[in-house]
N, C-alpha and C positions, 0 to 999 in steps of 0.2 A: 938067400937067393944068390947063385952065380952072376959073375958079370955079364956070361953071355946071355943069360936070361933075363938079365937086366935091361940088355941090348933091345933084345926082341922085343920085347915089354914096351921100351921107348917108340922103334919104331913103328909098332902095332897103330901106337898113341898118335901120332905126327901123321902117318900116313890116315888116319883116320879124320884129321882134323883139314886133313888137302883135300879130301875127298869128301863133297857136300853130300852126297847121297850117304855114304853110311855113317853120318852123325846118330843119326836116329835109334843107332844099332849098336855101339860104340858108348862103354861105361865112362861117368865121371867125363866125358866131354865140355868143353865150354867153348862155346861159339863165341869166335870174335868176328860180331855185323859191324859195319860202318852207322854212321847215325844214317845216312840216310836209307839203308835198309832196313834198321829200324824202326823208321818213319813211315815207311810204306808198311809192314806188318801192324804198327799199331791203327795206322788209317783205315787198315780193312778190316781189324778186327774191331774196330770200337763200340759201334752199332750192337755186336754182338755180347762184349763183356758191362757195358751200360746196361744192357737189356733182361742178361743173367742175373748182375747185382740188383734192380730192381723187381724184377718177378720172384727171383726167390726169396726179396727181403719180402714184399707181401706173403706171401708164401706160409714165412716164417711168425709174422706180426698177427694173421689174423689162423691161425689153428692146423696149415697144411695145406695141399690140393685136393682137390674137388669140395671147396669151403665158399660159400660166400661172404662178403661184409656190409653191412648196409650204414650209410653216414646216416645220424636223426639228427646233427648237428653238422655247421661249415667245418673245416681242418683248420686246424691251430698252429701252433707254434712246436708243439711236440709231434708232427706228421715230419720225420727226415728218412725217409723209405724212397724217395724218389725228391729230385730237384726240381723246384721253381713249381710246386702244384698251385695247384687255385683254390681260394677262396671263396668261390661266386656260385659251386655248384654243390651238389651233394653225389660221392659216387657211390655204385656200387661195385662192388669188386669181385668177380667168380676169378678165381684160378684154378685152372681144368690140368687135368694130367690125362691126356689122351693116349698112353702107351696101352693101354689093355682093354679099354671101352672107349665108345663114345659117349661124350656127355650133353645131355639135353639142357637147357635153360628153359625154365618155364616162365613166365613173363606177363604180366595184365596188361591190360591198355593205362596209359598215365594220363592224367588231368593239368599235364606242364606243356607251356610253349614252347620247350624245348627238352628231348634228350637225344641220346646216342649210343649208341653199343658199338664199340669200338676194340679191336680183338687185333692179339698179334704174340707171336712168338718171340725167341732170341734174335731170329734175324731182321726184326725191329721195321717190319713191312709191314704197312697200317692196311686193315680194311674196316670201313664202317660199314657193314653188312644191312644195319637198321639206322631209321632217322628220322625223324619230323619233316625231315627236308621231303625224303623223299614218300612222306603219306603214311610213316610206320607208326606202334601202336596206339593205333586208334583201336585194336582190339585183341585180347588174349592171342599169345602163339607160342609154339612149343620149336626151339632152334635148337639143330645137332652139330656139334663138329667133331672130327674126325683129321685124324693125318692118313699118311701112304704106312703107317710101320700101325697104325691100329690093329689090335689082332682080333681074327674073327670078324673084320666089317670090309666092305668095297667098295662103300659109296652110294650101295640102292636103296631107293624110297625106304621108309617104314612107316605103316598107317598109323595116324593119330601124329605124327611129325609133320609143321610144316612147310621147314628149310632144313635143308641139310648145304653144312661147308666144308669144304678140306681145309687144314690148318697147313700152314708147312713145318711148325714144330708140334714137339711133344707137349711141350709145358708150354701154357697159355694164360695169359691175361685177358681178360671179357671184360671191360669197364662200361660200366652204364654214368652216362653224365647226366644229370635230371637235374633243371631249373627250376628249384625249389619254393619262389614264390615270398620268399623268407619277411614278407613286409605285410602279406595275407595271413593271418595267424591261420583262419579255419584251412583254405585250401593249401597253405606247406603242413599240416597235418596230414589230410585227405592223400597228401602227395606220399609222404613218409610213411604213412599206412601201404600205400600201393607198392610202394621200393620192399618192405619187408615181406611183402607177398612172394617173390623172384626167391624160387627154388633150383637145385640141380638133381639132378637124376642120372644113373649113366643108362646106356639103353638097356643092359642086361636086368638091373630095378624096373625099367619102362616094361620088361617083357614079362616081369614078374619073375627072375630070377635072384638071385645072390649078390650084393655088388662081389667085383673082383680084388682081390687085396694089390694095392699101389703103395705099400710098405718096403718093395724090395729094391730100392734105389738110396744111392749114397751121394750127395750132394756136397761137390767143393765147397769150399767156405765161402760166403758173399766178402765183400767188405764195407770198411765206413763209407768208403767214395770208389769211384772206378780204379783212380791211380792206386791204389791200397791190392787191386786185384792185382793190376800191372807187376807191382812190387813183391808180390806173396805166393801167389798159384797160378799166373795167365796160361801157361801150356795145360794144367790141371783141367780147366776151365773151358778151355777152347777143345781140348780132347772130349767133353761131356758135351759140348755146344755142337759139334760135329757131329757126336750120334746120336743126336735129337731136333737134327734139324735136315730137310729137306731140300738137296742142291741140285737146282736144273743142270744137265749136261751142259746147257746151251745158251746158258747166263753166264755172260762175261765176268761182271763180278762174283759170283759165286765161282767159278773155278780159278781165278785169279785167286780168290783168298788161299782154294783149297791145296794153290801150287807153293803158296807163300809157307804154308804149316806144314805140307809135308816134310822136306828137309828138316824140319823140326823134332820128327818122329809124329808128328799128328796129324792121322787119319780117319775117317770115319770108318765104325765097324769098330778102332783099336781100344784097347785098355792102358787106363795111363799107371806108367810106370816109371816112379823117378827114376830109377837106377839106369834105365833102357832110354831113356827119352835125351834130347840134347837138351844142355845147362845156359840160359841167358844172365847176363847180368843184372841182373834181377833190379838194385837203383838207375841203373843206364837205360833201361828200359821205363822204369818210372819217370825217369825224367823226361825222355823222350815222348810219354803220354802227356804231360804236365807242360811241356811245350805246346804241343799239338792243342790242348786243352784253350790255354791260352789266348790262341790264334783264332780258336772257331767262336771264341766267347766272345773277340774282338769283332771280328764277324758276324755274328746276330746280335749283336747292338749298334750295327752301324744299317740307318734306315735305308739307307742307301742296296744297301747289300739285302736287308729283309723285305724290299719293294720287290726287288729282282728273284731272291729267292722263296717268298713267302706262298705263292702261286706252287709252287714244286715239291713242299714240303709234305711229310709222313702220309705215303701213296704206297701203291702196290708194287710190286716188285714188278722189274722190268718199266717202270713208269718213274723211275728216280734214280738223277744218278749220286758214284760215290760221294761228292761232295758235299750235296746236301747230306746224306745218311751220316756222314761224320757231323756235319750242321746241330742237324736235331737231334743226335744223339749228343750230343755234347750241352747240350742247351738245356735239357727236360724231355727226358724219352716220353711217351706214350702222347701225344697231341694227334692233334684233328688234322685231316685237310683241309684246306684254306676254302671250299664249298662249305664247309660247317663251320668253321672259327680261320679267325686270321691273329697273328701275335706281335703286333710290332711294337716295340721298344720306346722308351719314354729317354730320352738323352735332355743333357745339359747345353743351355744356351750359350753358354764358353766353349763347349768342346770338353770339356775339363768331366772326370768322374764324377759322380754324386760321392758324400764324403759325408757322414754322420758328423764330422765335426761342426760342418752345417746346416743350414734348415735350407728349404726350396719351398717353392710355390709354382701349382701348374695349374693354369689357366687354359678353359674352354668358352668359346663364347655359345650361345646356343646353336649356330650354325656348324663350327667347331666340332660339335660330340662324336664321337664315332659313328659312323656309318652303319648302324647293326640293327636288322631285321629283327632278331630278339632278344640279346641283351647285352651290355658290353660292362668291363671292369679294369680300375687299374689297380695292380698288386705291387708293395714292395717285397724285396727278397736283398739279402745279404750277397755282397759279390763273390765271397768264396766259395759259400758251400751251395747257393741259391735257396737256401732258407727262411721263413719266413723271420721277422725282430721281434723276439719275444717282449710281450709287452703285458702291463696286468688288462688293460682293458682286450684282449686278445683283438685287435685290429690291425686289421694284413692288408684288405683293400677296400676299395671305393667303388659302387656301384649298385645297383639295385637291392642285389641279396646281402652285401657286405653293408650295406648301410651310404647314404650319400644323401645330400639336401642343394638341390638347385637353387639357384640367386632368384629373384624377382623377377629377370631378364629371359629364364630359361637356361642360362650357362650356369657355370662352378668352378669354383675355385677349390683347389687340393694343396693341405699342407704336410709337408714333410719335415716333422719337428721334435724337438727332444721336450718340448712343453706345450701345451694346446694353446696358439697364441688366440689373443683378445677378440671377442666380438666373433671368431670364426666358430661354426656348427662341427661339434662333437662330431659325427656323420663324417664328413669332410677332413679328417687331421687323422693321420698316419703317423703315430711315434717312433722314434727312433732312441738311441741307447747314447749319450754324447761319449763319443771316442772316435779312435781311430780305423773307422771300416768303410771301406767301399760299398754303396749301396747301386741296386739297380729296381728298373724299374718296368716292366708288362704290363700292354695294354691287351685285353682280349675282346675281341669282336668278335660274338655267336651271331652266325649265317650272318655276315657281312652280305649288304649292299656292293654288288661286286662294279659295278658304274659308277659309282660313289668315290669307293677306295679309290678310282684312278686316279681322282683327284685330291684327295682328300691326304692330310701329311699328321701324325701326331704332334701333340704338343711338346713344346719344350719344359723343362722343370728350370726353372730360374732361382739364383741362391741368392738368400734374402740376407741384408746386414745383421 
């Protein structure tokens, strides 16, 4: 190549790299963002890349979409497909791929004080569509959902259906939570029988047709954790999250995202193309998530912060703003609204971390207990990954279904220990691994007493000599 071509060549390069719009267009480009535009792209996209790597890691774990999974036992210590789950319920899992059909869930009535059906796409906006709370199955029903990009459907009745929803993504998680009873041998049978009842169908089966093949789609790579996305394929990722998800004109936050990625090359409708697409720095961007990360974890464990925002938490779209949605995406995507469950944090009476090097003790008097209409539980999890401490006696938490034994008084005491101290109920002690880990701690209150909560504070975990 000539010099002059060399010339043009360079400032092809430069002038493309002044110019924010034709990044996208412009080979081999590397964007240099400041951190704090950084900061703002990972804040909007977060909700979104949490919510990919846990749908498609289910996805992947239990045989594809359009699959259900039914628990006939709690989750253990080998369940790390999503952070901070619980131990207190049994789910079910449907993951729907509504690009080509809609798909029906077929459903019995359940014999539990509590479940929920709780549904949401990539862009990580809860809707509990059914609920105990609100008078649901007390009897058989057959539920459809559908997006705007469904082919062949518009949203009209169909007989023998008796809800139809629009989803705003493609791919869907449908979680049934069901209070299993787990201390009633006969009725958590009766109950685990009913859960493996819950069938899918898409409607084209429902009409007595064909299903449709949902084979022709190519799936970015999930990763171990979000920041792993961050660092590996995030524009991949975010170009797939874009055409399978559904953005109001007239949401702020959805077209704030969509202004942020475009100069990126990512739009909806596009195909991603390394070679066409702009180049981030791929660990600068890690970190910047891993910052971010940080910040919101220091924030939902300060009760402080989860009084004020616990009320706001995993809602519908247009009913939550960004900050919570970075909140509880950061914390454990797929949770309740605080009408169904509330999650506040168990902290240290120093202030100081929980810390496996030593053991705590968290005391309830009976007046004390949570506040909960039907059942409440406290989980430990690992500060990193929110995992549960693998242990041989597989014990994660405390409460009804997880196992727990009240005092004489009606209150309890819970220990957090690397050995079962003296005289305390098997039930009541929490192991932990003796080293050096930060531990944390969730309390879950199902249909919290919401005049209660005003006043009511969790307990502290106090570290024992």
């Amino acid at each position: 190549m000539n010099r002059t071509l060399v010339g043009m060549t360079l400032t092809v390069l430069l002038t493309a790299c002044v110019i924010g719009t034709t990044l996208a267009a412009a080979k081999n480009i590397s964007v240099d963002l400041s951190d704090e535009q950084l900061m703002n792209i990972v804040k909007r996209s977060y909700q979104y890349i949490a919510m990919y790597n846990v749908n498609n890691k289910f996805a992947l774990t239990q045989g594809g979409w359009n699959t259900v999974a039914v628990d006939t036992k709690l989750k253990d210590h080998t369940m790390t497909e999503i952070a901070r789950p619980n131990n207190d319920s049994l789910y079910i899992s449907c993951m729907l791929d509504l690009r080509k059909d809609p798909v029906i869930i077929e459903m019995p009535a359940f014999d539990s004080s509590y479940v929920s059906l709780m549904v949401t796409g990539y862009d990580h906006y809860v809707n509990v569509p059914l609920s105990v709370t609100k008078g649901d199955f007390k009897k058989p029903e057959k539920v459809m959902f559908y997006t705007a990009r469904t082919e062949d459907y518009d949203g009209s009745p169909v007989e023998g259906v008796d809800r139809v929803f629009e989803m705003t993504g493609d791919f869907v998680s449908a979680v049934f939570r069901v209070m299993p009873h787990a201390t009633d041998k006969a009725r958590f049978e009766k109950i685990v029988g009913q859960m493996q009842s819950i069938k899918l169908i898409t409607l084209s089966e429902f009409l007595g047709k064909p299903a449709k093949e949902i084979n022709d789609v190519t799936f970015p790579e999930v990763g171990k954790t979000d920041l792993d996305v961050y660092e590996n394929n995030f524009l991949n990722v975010m170009q797939f999250v874009v055409n399978h998800t559904t953005f109001d004109p007239n949401n702020e936050l959805d077209q704030a995202l969509l202004a942020e990625l475009k100069p990126l090359g990512v739009e909806p409708g596009k195909i991603f193309n390394a070679d066409t697409i702009a180049s981030i720095d791929a660990k600068k961007i890690r970190t910047i998530a891993e910052k971010l990360r940080k910040v919101e974890f220091a924030r939902a464990m300060d009760p402080a912060e989860t009084a004020k925002s616990g009320m706001s938490m995993f809602k519908l779209k247009g009913n939550i703003s960004l900050d919570v949605l970075v909140m509880q995406s950061v914390v454990g995507p797929i949770g309740l609204p605080a009408t169904e469950a509330m999650y506040p944090p168990v902290t240290t009476s120093d202030g100081q971390p929980m810390n496996a090097q030593h053991d705590y003790i968290i005391r309830m008097a009976k007046d004390d207990l949570p506040p909960a209409k039907a059942f409440w539980s406290l989980t430990l999890y690992d500060s990193a990954n929110g995992f549960f401490i693998p242990n041989d006696r597989k014990k994660y938490s405390v409460g009804e279904n997880g196992g727990m034994k009240l005092n004489k008084e009606g209150g309890i005491e819970i220990y957090v220990a690397a050995e079962k101290p003296e005289n305390v109920p098997v039930e009541n002690w929490l192991p932990i691994n003796r080293k050096d880990e930060n531990l944390d701690i969730i309390l879950r209150v199902y249909v919290p007493d919401m005049e209660k909560m005003r006043n009511w504070a969790p307990p502290k975990a106090e570290m024992l000599n």
